[in-house]
mmCIF file of the N, C-alpha and C atoms, coordinates in Angstrom:
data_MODEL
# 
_entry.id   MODEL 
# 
loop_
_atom_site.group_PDB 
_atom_site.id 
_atom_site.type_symbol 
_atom_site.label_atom_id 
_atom_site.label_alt_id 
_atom_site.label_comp_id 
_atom_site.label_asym_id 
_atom_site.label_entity_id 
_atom_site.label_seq_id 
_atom_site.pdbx_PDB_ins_code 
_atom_site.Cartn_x 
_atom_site.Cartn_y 
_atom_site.Cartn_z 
_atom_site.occupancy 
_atom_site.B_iso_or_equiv 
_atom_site.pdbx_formal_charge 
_atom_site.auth_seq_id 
_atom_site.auth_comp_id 
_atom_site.auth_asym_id 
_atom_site.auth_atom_id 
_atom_site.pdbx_PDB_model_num 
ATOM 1   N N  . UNK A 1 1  ? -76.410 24.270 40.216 1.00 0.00 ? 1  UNK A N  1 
ATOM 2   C CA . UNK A 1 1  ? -75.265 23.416 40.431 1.00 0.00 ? 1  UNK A CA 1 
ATOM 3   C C  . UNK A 1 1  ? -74.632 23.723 41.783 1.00 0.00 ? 1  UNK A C  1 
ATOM 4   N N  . UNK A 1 2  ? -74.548 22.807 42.735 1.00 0.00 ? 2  UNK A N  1 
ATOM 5   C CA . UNK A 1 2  ? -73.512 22.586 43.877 1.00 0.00 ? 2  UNK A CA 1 
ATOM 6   C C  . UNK A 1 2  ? -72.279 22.119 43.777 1.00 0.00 ? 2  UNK A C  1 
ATOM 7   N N  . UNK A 1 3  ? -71.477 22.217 44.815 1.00 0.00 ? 3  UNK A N  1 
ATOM 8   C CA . UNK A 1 3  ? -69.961 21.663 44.660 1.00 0.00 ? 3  UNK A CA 1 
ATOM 9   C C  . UNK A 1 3  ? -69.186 22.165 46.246 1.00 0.00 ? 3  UNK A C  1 
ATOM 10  N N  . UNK A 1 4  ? -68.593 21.418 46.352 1.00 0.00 ? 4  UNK A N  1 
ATOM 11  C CA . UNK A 1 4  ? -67.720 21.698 47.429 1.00 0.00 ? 4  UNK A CA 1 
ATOM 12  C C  . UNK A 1 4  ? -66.431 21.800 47.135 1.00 0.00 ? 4  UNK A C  1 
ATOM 13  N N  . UNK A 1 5  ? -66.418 23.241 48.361 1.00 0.00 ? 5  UNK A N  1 
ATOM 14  C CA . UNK A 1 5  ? -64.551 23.564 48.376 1.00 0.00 ? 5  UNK A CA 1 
ATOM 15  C C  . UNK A 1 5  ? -64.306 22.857 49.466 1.00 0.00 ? 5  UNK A C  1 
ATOM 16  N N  . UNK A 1 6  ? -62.860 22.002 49.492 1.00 0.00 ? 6  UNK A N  1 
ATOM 17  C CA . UNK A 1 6  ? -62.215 21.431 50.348 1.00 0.00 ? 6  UNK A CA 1 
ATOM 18  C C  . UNK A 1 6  ? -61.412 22.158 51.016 1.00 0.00 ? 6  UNK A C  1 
ATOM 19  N N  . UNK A 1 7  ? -61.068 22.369 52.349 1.00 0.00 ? 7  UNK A N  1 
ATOM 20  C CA . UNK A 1 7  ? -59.837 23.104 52.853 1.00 0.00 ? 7  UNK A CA 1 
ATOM 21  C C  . UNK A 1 7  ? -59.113 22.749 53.832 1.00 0.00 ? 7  UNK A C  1 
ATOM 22  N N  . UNK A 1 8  ? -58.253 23.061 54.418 1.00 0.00 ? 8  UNK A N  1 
ATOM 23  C CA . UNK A 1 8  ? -57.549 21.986 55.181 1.00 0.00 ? 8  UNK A CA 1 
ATOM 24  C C  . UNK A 1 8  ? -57.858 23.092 56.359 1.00 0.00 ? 8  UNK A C  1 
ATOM 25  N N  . UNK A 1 9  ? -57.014 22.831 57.649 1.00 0.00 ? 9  UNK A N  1 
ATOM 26  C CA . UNK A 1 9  ? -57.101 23.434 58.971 1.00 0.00 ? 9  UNK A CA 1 
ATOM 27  C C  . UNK A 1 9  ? -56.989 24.881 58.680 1.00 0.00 ? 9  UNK A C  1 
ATOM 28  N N  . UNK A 1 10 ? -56.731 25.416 58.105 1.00 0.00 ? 10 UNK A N  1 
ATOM 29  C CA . UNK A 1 10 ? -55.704 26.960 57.825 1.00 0.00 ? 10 UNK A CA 1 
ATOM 30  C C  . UNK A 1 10 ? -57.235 27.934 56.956 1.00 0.00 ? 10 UNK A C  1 
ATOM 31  N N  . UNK A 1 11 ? -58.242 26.866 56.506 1.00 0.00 ? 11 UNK A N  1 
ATOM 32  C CA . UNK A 1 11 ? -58.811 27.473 55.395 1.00 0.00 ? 11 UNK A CA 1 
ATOM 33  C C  . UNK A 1 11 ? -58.454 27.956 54.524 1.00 0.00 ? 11 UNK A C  1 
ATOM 34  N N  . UNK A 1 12 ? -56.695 27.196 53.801 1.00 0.00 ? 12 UNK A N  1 
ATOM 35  C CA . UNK A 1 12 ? -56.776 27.218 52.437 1.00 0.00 ? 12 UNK A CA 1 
ATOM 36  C C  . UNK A 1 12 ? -57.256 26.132 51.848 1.00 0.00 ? 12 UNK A C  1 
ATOM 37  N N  . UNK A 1 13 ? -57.663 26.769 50.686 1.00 0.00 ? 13 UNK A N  1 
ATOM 38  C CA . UNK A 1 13 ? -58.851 25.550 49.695 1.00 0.00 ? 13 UNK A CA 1 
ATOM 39  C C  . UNK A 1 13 ? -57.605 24.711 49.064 1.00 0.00 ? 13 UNK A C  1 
ATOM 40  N N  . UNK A 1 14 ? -57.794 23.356 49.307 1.00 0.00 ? 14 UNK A N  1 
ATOM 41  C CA . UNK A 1 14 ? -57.131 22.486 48.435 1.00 0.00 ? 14 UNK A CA 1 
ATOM 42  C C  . UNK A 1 14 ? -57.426 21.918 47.097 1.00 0.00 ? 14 UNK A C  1 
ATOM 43  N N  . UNK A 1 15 ? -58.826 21.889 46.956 1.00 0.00 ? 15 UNK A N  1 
ATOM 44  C CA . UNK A 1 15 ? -59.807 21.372 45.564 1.00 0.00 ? 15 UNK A CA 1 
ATOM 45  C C  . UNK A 1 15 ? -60.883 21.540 45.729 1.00 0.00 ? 15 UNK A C  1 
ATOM 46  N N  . UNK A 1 16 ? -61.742 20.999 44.780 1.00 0.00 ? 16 UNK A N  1 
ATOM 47  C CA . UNK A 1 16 ? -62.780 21.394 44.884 1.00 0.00 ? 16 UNK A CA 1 
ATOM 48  C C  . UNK A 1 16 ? -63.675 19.959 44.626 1.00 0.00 ? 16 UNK A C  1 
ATOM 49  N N  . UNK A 1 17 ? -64.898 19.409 44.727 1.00 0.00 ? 17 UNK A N  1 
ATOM 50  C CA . UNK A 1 17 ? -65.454 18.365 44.475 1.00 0.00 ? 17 UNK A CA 1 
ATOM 51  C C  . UNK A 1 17 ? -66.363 18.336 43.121 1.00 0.00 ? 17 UNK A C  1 
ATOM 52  N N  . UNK A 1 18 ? -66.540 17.139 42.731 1.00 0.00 ? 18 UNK A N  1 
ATOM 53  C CA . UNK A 1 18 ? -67.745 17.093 41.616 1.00 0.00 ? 18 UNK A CA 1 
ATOM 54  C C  . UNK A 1 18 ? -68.711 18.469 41.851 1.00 0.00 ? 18 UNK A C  1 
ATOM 55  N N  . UNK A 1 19 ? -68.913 18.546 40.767 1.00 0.00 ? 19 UNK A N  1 
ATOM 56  C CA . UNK A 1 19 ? -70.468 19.478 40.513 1.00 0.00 ? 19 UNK A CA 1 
ATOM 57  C C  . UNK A 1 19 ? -71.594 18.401 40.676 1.00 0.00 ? 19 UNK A C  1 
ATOM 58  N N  . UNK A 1 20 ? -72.955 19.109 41.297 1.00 0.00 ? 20 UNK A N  1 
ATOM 59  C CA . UNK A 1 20 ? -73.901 18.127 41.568 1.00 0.00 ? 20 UNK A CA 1 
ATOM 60  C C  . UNK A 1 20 ? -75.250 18.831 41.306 1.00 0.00 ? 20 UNK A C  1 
ATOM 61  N N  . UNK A 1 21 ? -76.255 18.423 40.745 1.00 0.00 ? 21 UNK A N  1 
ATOM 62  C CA . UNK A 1 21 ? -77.055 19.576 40.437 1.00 0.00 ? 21 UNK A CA 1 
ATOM 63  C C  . UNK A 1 21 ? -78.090 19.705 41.295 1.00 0.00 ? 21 UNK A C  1 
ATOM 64  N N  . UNK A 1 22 ? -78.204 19.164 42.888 1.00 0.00 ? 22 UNK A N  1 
ATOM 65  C CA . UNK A 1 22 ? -79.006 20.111 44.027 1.00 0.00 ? 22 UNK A CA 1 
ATOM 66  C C  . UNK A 1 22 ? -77.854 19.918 44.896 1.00 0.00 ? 22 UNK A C  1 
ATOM 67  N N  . UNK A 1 23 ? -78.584 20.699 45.693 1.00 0.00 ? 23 UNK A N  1 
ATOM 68  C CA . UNK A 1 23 ? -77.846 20.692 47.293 1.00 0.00 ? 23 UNK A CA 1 
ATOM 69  C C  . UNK A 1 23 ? -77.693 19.139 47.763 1.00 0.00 ? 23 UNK A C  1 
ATOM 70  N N  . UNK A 1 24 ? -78.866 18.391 47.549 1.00 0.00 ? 24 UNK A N  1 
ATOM 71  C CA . UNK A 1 24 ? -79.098 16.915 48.633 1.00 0.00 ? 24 UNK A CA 1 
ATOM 72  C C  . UNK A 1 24 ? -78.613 15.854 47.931 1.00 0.00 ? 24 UNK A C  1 
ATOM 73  N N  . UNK A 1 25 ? -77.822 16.215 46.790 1.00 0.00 ? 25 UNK A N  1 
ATOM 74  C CA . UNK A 1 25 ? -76.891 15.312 46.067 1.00 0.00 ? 25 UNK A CA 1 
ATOM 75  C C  . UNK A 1 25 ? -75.690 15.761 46.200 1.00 0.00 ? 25 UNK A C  1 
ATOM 76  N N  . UNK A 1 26 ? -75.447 16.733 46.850 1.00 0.00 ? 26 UNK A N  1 
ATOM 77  C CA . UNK A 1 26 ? -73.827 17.423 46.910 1.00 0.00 ? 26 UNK A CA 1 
ATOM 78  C C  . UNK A 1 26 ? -73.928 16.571 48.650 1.00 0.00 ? 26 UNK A C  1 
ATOM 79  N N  . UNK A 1 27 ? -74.837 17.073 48.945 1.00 0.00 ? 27 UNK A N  1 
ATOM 80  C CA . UNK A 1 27 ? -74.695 16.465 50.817 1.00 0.00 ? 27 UNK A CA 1 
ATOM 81  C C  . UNK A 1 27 ? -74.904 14.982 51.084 1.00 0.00 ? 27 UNK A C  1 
ATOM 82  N N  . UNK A 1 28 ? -75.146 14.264 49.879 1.00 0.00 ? 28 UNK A N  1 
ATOM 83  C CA . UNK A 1 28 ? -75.160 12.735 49.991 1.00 0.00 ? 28 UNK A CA 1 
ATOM 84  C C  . UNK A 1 28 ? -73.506 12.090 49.537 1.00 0.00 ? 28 UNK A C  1 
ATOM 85  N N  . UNK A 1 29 ? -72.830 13.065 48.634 1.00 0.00 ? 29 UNK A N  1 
ATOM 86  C CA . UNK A 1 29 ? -71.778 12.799 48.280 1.00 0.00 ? 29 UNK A CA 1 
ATOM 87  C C  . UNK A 1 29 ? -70.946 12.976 49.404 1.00 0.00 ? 29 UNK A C  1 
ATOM 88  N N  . UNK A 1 30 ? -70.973 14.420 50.154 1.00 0.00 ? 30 UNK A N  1 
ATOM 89  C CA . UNK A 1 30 ? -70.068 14.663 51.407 1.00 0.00 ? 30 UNK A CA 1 
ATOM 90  C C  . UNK A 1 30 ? -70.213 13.362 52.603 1.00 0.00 ? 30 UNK A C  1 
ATOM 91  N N  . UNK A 1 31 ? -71.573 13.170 52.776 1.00 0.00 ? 31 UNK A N  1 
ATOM 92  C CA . UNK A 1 31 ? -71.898 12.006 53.686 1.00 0.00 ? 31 UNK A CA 1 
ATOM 93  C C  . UNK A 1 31 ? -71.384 10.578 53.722 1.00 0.00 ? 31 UNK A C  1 
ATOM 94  N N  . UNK A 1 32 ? -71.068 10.318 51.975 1.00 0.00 ? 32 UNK A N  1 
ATOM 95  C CA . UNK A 1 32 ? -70.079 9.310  52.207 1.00 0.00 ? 32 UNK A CA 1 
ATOM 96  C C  . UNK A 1 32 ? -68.548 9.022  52.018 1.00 0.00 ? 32 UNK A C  1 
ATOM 97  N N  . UNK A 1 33 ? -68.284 10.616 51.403 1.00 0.00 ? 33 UNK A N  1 
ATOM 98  C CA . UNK A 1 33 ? -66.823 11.302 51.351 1.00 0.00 ? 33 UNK A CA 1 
ATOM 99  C C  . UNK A 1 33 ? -66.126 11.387 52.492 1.00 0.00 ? 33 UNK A C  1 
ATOM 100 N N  . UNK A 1 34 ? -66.885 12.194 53.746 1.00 0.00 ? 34 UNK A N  1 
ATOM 101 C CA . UNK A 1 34 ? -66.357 13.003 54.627 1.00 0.00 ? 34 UNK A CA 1 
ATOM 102 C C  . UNK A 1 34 ? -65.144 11.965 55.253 1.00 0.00 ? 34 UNK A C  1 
ATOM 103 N N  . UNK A 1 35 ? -65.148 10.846 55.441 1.00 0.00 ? 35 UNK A N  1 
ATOM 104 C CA . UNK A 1 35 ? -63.690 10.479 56.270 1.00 0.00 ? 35 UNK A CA 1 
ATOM 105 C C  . UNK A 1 35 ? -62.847 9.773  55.499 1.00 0.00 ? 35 UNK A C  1 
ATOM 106 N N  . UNK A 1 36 ? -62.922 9.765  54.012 1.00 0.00 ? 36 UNK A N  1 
ATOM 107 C CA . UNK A 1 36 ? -61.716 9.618  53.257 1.00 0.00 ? 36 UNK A CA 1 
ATOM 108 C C  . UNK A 1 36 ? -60.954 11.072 52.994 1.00 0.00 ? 36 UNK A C  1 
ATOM 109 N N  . UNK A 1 37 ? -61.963 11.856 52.451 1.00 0.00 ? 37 UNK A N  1 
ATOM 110 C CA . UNK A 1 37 ? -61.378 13.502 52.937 1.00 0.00 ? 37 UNK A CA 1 
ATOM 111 C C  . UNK A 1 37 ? -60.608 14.005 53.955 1.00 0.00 ? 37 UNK A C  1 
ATOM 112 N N  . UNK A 1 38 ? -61.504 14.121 55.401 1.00 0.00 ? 38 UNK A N  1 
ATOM 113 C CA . UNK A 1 38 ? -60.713 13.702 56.634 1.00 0.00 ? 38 UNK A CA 1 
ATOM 114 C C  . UNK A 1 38 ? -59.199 13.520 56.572 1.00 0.00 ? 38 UNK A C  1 
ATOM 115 N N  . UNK A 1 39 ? -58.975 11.898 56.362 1.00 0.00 ? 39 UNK A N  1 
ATOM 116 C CA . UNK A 1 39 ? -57.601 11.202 56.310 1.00 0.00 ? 39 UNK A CA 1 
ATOM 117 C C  . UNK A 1 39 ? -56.513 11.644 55.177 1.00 0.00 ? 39 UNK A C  1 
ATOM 118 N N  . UNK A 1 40 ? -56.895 12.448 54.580 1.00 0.00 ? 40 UNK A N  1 
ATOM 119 C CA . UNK A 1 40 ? -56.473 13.013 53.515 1.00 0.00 ? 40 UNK A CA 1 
ATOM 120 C C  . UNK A 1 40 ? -56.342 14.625 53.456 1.00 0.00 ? 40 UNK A C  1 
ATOM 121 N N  . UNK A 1 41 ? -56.302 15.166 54.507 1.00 0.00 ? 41 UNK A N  1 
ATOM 122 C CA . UNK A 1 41 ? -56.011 16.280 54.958 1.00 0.00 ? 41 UNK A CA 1 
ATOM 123 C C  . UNK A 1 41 ? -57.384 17.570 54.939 1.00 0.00 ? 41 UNK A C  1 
ATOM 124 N N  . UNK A 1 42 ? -58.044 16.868 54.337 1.00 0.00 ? 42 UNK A N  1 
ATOM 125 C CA . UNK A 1 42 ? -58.911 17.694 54.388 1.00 0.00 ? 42 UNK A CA 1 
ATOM 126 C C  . UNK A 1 42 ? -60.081 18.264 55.928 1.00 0.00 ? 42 UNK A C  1 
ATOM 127 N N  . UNK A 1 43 ? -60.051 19.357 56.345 1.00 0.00 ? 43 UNK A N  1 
ATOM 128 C CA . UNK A 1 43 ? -60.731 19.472 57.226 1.00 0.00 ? 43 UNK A CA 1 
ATOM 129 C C  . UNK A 1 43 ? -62.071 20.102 57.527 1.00 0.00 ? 43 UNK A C  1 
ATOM 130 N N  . UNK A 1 44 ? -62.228 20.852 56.608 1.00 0.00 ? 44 UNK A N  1 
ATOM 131 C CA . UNK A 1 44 ? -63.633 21.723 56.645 1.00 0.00 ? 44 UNK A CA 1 
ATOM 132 C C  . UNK A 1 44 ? -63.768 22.021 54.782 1.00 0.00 ? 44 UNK A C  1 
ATOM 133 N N  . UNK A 1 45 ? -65.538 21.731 54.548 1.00 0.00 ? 45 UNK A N  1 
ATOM 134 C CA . UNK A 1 45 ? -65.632 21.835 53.775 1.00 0.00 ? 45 UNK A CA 1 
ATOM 135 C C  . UNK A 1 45 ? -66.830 23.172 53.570 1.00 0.00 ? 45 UNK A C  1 
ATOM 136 N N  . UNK A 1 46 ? -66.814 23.991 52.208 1.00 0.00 ? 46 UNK A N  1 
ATOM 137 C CA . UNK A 1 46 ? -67.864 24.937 51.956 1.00 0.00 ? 46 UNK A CA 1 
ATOM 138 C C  . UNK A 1 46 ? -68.599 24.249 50.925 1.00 0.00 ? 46 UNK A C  1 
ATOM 139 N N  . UNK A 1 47 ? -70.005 24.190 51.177 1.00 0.00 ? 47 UNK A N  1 
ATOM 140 C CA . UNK A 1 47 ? -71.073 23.998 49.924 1.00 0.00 ? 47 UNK A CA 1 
ATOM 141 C C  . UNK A 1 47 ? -70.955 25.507 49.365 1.00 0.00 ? 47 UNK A C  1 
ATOM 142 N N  . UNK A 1 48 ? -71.062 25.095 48.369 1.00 0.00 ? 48 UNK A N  1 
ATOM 143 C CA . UNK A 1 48 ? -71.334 26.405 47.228 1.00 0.00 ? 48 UNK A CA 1 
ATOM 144 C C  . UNK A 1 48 ? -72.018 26.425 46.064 1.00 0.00 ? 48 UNK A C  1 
ATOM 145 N N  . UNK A 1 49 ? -73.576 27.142 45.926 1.00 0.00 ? 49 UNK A N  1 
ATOM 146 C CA . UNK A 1 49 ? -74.272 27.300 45.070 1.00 0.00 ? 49 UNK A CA 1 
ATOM 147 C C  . UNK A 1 49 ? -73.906 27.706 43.919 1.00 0.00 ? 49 UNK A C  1 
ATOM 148 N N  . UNK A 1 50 ? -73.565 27.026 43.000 1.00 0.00 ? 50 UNK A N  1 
ATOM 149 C CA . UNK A 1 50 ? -72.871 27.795 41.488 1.00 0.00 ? 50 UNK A CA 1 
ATOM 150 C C  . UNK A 1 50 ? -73.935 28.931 40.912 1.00 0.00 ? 50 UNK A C  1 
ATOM 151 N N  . UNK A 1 51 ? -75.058 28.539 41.119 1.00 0.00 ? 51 UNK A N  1 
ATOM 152 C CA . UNK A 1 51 ? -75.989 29.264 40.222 1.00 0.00 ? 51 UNK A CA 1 
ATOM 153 C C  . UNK A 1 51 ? -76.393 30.580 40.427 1.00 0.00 ? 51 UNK A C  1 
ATOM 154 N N  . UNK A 1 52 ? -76.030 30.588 42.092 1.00 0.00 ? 52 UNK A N  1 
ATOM 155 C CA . UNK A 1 52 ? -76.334 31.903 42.727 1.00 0.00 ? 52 UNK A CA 1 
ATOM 156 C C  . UNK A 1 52 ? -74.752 32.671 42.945 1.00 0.00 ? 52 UNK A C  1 
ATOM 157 N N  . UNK A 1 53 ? -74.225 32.115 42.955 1.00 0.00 ? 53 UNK A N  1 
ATOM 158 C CA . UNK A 1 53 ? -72.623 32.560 43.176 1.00 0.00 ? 53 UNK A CA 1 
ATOM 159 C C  . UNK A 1 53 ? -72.491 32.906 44.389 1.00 0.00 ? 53 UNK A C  1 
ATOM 160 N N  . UNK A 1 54 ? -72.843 31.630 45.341 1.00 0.00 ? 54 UNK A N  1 
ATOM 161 C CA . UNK A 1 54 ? -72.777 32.052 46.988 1.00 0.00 ? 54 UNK A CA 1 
ATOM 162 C C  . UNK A 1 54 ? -72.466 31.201 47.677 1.00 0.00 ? 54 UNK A C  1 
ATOM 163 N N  . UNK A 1 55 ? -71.699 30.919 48.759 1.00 0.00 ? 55 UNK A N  1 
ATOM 164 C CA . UNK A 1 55 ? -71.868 29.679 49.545 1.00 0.00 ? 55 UNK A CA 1 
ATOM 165 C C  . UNK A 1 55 ? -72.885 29.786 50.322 1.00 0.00 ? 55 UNK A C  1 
ATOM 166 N N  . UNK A 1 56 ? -73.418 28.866 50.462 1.00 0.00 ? 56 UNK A N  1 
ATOM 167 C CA . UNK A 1 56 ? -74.757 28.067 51.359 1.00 0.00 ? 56 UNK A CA 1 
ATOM 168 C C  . UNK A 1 56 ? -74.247 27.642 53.044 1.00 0.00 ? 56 UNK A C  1 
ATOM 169 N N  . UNK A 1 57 ? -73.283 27.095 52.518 1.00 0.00 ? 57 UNK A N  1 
ATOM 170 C CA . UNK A 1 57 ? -72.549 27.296 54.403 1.00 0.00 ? 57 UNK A CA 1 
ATOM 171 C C  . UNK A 1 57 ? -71.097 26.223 54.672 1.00 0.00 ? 57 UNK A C  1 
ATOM 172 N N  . UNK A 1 58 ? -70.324 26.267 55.914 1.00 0.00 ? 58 UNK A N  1 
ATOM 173 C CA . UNK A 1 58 ? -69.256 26.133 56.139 1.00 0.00 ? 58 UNK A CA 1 
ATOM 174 C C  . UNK A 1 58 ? -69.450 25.061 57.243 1.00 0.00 ? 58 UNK A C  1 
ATOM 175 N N  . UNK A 1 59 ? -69.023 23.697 57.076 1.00 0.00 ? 59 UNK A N  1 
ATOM 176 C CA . UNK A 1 59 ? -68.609 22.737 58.361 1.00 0.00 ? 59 UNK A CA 1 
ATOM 177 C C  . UNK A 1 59 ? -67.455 21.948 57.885 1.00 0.00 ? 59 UNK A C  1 
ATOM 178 N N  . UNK A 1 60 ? -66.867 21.377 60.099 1.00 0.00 ? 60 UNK A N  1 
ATOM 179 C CA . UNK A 1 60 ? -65.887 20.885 59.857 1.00 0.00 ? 60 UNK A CA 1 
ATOM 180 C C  . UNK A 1 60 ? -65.741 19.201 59.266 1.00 0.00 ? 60 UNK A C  1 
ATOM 181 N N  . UNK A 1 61 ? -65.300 18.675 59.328 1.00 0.00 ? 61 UNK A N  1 
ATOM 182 C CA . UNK A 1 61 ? -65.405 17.325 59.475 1.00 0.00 ? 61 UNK A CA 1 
ATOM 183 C C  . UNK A 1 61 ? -64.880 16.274 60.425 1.00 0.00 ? 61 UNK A C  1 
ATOM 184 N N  . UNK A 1 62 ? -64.241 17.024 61.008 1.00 0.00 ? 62 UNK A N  1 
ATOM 185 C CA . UNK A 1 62 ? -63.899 16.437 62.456 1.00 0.00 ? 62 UNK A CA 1 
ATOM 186 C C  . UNK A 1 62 ? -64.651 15.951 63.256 1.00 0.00 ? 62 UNK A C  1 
ATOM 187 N N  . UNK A 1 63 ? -65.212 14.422 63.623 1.00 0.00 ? 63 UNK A N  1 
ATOM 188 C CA . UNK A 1 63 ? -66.435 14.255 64.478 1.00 0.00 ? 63 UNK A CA 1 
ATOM 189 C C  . UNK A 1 63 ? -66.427 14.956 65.896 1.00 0.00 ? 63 UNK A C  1 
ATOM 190 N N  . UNK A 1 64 ? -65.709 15.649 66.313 1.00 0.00 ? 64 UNK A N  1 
ATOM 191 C CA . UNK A 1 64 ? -65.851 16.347 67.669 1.00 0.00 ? 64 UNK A CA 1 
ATOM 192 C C  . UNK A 1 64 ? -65.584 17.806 67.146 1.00 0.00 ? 64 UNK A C  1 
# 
């Protein structure tokens, strides 16, 4: 299971997203999330592997 933490500029986590059960369904969700998130304060998101209890990795969403 995947899922994303949301966080705003500061890297505190605001929420968290659906659970998704691979990676390339968590990153198809962010792909069409990322600029309602965005506008909504959100600025950088973490994928995070539930199964392994790890994050997988950290980007912003800011197109620049």
């Amino acid at each position: 299971m995947f899922g994303w933490a949301l966080l705003d500029g500061s890297g505190q986590e605001l929420g968290r997203s659906p659970r998704f059960e691979d990676a390339e369904a968590a990153e198809a969700w962010i792909g069409l999330s990322w600029s309602d998130l965005l506008a909504n304060g959100i600025e950088e998101v973490v994928l995070y592997d539930h199964a392994r209890d790890r994050s997988v990795y950290r980007m912003g969403l800011s197109p620049l």
